[in-house]
VEXFI-467855 format. One line per 2 residues: number of its first residue (from 1); their letters; for each residue x, y, z of N, C-alpha, C. Coordinates in pm, whole numbers, padded with zeros to 5 digits. Example, Ala and Ser with C-alpha at 12.3 -4.5 7.8 and 13.67 -1.06 7.14 Angstrom:
# residues 2
1 = AS = 01319,-00569,00780,01230,-00450,00780,01320,-00330,00780 | 01285,-00225,00708,01367,-00106,00714,01290,00003,00787
This chain:
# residues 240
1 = XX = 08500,17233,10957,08358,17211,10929,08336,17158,10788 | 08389,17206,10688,08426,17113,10564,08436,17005,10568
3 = XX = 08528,16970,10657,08561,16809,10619,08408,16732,10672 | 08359,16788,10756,08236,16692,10807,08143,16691,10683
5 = XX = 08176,16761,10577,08075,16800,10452,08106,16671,10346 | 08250,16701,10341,08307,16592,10231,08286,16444,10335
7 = XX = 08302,16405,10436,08324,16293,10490,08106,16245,10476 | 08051,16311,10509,07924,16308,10452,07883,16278,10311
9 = XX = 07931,16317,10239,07906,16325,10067,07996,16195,10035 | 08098,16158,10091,08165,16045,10019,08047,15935,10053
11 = XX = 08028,15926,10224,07935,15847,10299,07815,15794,10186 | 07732,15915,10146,07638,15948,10030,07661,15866,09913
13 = XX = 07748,15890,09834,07823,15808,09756,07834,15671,09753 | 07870,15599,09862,07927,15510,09883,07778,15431,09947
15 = XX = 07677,15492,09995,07528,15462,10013,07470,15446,09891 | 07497,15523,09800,07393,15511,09696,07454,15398,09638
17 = XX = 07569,15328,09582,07649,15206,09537,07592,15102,09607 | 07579,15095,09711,07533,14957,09798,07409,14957,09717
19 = XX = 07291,15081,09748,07147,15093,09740,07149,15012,09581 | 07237,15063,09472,07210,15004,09351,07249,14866,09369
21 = XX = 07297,14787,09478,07408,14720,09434,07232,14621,09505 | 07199,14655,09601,07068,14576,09668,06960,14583,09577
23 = XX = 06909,14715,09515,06797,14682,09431,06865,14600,09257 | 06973,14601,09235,07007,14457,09158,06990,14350,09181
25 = XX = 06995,14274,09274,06971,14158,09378,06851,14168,09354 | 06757,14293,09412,06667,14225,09397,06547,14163,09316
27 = XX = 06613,14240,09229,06523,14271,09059,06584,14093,09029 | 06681,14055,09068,06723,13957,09019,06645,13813,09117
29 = XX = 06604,13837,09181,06570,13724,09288,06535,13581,09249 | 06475,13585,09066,06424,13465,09035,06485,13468,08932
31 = XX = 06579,13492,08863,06670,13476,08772,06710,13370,08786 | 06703,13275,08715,06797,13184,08678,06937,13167,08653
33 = XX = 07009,13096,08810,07172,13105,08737,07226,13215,08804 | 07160,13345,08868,07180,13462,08878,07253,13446,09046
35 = XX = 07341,13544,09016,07468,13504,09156,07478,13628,09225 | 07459,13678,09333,07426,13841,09419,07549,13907,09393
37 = XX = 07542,14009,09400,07662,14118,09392,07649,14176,09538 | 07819,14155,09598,07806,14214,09705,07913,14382,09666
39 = XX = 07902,14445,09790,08007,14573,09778,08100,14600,09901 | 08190,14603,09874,08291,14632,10014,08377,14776,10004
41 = XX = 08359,14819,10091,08428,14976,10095,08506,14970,10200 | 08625,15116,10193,08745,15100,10283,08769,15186,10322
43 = XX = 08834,15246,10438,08862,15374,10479,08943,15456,10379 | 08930,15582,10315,09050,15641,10293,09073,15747,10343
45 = XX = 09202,15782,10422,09251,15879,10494,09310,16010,10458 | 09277,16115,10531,09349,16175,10436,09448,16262,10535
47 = XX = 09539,16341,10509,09637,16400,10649,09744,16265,10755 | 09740,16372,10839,09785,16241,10936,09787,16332,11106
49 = XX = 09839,16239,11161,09801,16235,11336,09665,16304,11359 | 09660,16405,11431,09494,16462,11468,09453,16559,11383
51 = XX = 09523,16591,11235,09431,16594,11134,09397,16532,10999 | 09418,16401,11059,09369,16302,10994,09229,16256,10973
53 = XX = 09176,16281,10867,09030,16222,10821,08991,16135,10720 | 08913,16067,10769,08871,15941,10716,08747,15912,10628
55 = XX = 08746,15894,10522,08624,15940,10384,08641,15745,10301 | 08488,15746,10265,08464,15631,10234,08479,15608,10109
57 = XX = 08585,15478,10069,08631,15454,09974,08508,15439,09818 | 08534,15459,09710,08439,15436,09627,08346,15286,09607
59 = XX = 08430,15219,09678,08405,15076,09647,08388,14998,09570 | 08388,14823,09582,08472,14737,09515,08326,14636,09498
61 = XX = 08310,14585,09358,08209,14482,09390,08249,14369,09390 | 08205,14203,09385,08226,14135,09399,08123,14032,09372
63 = XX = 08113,13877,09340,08053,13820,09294,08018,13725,09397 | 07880,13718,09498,07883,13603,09601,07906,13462,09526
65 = XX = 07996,13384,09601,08003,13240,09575,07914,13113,09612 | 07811,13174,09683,07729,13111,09747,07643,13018,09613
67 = XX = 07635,12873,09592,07555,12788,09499,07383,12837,09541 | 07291,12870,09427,07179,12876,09456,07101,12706,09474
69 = XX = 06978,12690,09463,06928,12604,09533,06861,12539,09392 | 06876,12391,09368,06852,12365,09227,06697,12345,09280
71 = XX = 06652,12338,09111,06488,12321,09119,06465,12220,09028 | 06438,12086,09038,06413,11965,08893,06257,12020,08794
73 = XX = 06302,12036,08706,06204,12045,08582,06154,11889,08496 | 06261,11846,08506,06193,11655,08440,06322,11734,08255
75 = XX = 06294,11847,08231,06364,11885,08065,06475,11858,08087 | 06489,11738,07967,06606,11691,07999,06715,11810,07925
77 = XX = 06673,11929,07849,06733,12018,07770,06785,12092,07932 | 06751,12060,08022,06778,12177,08151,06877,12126,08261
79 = XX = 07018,12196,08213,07127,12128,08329,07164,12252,08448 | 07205,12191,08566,07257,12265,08649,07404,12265,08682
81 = XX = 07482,12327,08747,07637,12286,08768,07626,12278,08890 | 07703,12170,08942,07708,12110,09106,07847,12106,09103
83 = XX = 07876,12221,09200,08022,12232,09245,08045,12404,09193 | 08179,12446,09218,08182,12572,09146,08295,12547,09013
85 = XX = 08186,12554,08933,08215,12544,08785,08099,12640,08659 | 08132,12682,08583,08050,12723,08497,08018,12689,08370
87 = XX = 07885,12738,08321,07908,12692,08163,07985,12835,08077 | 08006,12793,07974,08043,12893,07890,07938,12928,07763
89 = XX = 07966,13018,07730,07860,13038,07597,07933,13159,07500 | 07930,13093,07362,07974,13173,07279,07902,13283,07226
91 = XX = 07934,13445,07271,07854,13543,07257,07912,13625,07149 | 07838,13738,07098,07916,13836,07014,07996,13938,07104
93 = XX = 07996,13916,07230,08089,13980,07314,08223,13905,07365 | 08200,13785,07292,08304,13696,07327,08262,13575,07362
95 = XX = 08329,13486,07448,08280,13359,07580,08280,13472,07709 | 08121,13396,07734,08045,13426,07830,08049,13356,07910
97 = XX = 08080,13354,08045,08047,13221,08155,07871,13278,08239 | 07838,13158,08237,07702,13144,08283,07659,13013,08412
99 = XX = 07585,13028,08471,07507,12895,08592,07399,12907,08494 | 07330,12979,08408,07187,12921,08373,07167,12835,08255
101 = XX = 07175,12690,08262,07175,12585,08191,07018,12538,08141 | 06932,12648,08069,06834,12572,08033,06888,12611,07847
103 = XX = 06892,12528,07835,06946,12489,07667,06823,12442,07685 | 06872,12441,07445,06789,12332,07370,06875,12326,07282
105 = XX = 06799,12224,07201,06869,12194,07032,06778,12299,06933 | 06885,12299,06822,06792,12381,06740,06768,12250,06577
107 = XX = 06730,12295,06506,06718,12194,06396,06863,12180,06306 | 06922,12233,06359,07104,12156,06310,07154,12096,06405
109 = XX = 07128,12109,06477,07155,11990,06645,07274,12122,06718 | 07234,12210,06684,07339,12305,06756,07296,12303,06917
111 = XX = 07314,12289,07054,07313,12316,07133,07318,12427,07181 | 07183,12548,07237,07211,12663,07264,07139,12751,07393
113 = XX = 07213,12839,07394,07111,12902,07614,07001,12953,07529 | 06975,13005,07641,06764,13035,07606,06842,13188,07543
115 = XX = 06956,13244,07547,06968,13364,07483,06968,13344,07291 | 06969,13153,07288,07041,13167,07199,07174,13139,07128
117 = XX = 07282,13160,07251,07409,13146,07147,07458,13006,07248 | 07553,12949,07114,07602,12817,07155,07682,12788,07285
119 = XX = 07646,12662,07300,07703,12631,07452,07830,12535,07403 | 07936,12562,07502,08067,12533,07443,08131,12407,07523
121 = XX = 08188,12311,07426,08268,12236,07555,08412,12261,07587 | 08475,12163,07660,08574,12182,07749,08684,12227,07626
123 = XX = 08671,12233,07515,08778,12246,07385,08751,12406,07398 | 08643,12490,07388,08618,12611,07354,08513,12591,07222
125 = XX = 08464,12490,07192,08439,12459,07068,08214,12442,07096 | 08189,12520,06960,08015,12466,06987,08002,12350,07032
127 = XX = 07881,12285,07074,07851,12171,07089,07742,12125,06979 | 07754,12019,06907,07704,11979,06823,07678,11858,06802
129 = XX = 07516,11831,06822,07430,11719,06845,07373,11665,06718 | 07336,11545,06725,07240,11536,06593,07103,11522,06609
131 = XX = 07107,11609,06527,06980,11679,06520,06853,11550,06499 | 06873,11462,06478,06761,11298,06470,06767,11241,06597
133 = XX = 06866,11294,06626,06907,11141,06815,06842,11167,06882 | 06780,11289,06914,06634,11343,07014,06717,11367,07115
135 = XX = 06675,11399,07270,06717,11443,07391,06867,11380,07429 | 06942,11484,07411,07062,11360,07461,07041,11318,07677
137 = XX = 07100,11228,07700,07142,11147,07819,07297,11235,07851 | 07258,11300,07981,07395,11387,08021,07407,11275,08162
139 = XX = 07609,11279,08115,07651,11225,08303,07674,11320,08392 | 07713,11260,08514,07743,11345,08590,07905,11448,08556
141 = XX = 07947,11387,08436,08081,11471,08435,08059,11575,08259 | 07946,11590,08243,07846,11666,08157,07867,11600,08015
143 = XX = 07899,11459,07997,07899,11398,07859,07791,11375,07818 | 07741,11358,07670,07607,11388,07636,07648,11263,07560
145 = XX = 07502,11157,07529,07489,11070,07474,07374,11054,07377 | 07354,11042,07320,07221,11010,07188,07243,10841,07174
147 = XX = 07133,10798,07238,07169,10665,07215,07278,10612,07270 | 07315,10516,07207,07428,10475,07269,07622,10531,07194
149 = XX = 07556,10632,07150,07642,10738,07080,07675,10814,07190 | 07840,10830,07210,07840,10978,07260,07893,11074,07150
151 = XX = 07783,11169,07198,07769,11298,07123,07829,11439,07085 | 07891,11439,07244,07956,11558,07277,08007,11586,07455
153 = XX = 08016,11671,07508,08044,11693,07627,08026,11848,07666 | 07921,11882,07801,07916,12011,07806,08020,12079,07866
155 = XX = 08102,12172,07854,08206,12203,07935,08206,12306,08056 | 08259,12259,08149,08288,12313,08300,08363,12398,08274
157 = XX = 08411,12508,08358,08511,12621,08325,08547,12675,08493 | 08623,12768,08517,08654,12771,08646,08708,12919,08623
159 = XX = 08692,13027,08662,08706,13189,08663,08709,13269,08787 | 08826,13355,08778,08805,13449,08896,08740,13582,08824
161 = XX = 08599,13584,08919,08542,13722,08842,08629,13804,08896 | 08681,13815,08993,08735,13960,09019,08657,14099,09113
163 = XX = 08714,14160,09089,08646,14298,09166,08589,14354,09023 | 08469,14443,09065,08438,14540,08976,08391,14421,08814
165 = XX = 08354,14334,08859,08326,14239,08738,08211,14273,08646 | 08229,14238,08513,08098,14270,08416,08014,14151,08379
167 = XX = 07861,14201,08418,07794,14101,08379,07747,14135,08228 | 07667,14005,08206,07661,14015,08022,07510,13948,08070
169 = XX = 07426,13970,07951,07230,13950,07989,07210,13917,08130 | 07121,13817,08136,07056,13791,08284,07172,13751,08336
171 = XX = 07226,13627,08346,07320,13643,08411,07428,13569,08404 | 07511,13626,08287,07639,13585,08248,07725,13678,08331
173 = XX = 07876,13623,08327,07943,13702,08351,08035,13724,08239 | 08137,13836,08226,08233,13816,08131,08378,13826,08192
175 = XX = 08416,13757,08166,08563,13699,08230,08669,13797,08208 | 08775,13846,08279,08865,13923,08267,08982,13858,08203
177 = XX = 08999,13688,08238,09087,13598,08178,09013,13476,08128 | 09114,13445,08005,09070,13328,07966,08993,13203,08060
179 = XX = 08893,13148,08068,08851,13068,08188,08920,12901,08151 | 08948,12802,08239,09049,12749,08256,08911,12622,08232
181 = XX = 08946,12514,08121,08842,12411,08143,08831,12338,08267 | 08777,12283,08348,08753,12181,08467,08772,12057,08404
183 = XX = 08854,11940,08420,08878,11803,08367,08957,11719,08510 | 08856,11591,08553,08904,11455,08637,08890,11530,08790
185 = XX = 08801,11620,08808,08772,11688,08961,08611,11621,08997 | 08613,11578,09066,08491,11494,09160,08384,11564,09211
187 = XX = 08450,11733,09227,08374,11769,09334,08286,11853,09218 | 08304,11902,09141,08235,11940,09053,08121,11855,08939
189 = XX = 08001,11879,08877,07937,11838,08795,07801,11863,08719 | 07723,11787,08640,07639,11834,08572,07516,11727,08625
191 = XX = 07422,11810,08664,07270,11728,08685,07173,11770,08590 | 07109,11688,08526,07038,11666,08456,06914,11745,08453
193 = XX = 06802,11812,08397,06660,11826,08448,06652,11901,08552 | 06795,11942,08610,06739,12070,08710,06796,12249,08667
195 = XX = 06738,12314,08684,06798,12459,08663,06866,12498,08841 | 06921,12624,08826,07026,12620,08998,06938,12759,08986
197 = XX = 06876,12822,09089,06789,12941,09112,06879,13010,09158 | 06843,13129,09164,06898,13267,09218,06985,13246,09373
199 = XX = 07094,13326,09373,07101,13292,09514,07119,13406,09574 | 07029,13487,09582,07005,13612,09582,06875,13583,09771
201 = XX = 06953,13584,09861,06796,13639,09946,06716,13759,10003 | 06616,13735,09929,06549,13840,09963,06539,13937,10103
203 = XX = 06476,13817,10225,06489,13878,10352,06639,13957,10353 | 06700,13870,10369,06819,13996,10401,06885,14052,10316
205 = XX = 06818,14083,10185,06856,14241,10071,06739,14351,10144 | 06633,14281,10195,06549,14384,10233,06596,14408,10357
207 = XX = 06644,14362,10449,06683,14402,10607,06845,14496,10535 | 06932,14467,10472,07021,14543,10404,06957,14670,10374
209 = XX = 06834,14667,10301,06802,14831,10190,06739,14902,10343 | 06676,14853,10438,06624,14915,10558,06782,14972,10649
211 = XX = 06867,14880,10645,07013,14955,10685,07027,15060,10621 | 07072,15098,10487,07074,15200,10397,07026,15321,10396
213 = XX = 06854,15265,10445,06750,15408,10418,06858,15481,10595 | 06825,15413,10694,06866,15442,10819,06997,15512,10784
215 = XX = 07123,15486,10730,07197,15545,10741,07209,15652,10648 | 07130,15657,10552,07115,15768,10477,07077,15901,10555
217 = XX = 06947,15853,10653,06914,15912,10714,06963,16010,10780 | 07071,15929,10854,07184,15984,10952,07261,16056,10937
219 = XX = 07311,16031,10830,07413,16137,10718,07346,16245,10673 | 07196,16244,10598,07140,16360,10602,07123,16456,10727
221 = XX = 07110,16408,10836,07107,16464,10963,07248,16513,10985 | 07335,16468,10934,07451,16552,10987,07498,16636,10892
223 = XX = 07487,16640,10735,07480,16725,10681,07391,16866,10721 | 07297,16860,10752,07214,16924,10807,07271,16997,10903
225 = XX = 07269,16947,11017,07392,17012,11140,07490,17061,11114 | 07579,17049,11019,07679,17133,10956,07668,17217,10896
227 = XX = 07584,17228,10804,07532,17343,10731,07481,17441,10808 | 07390,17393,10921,07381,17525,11063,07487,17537,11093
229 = XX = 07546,17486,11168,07681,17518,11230,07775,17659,11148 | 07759,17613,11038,07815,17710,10930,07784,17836,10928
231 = XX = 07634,17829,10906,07542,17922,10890,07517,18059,11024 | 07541,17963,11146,07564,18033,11233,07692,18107,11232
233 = XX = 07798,18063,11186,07945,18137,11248,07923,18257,11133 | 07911,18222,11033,07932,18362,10902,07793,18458,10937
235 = XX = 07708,18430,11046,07609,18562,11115,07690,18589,11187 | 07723,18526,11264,07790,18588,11396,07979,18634,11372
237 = XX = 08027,18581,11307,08160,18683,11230,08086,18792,11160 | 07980,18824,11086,07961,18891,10999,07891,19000,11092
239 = XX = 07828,19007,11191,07770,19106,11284,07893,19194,11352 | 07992,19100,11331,08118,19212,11419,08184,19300,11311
């Protein structure tokens, strides 16, 4: 009768992780750049042949790969990444990889995210504009031009977040390994004037958190039943 207690409480556990893992998503829905966190859990067993029981692993998060849906602004300060590539950004936590490309210049021509800190190219290095040339002209392979100057280049990067990954503000991630520049790949690139939206959907985080409440439910119900079950045998041993 125990084990139906612990196999309940891990259940619990492993409910409430998803539940945080959905109301993140959804707090995030219009974030810019912002990429869903999914969670995957696993059996763990414990014993073996027919007293063997099965309790739900703590679980593992993960970073959906799914591209959000770009939106054109006309600012030419506002790039998106087309393909799976990221920007980087130099933080006091380190390099940051990021999708949310609304930069500006500042009055040293530093190139920087709306947090602020510099956006890096394919070297690891700031990017640094001049500050007179006005809006630079980005290509599709993120080279920046002032005129008929080129200026600089925004850099692509390529990262395995991993399991259990850390995000950094809205929605950076922070890399477990050095991230690897992107250079002469087609399928990847930089568009101009658009930001890449959330790819976070709502309908089904909310048809997800309605799974959740339901199985919470259920588990409370069988906690419940066990705890009678219990309750009954130690009256009825205890009357003899």
């Amino acid at each position: 009768m125990q084990d139906s207690l612990y196999v309940s409480l891990s259940s619990q556990l492993a409910l409430q992780k998803r539940l945080d893992t959905i109301a993140d998503n959804v707090a995030n829905a219009s974030t810019v750049g912002f990429r869903a966190t999914g969670v995957k859990f696993e059996d763990v067993v414990s014993g073996a042949g027919q007293r063997s029981v099965s309790f739900a692993s703590a679980g593992q998060t993960y970073l959906s790969t799914a591209n959000g849906p770009l939106t054109e602004t006309g600012n030419p300060f506002d790039f998106a990444v087309q393909g799976n590539a990221w920007f980087a950004l130099q933080t006091p936590g380190g390099t940051v990889m990021t999708r949310d490309g609304r930069f500006s210049m500042n009055e040293n021509g530093e190139l920087l995210s709306i947090e602020g800190y510099p956006v890096l190219d394919a070297g690891g290095a700031p990017i640094q504009l001049d500050p007179r040339g006005g809006p630079p002209k980005a290509g599709g392979d993120g080279s920046l031009r002032q005129g008929t100057q080129l200026a600089g280049a925004i850099g692509l990067y390529n990262f395995d977040p991993g399991q259990n990954f850390v995000r950094y503000g809205n929605s950076g991630i922070v890399p477990a390994r050095a991230p690897e520049p992107i250079t002469d790949r087609i399928d990847v690139g930089v568009a101009q004037g658009f930001v890449e939206d959330s790819n976070v959907n709502p309908v089904l985080e909310m048809t997800r958190l309605i799974q959740v409440q339901r199985a919470f439910e259920n588990v409370a119900a069988l906690m419940r039943q066990t705890e009678g079950t219990t309750d009954d045998a130690i009256k009825t041993l205890g009357s003899k």
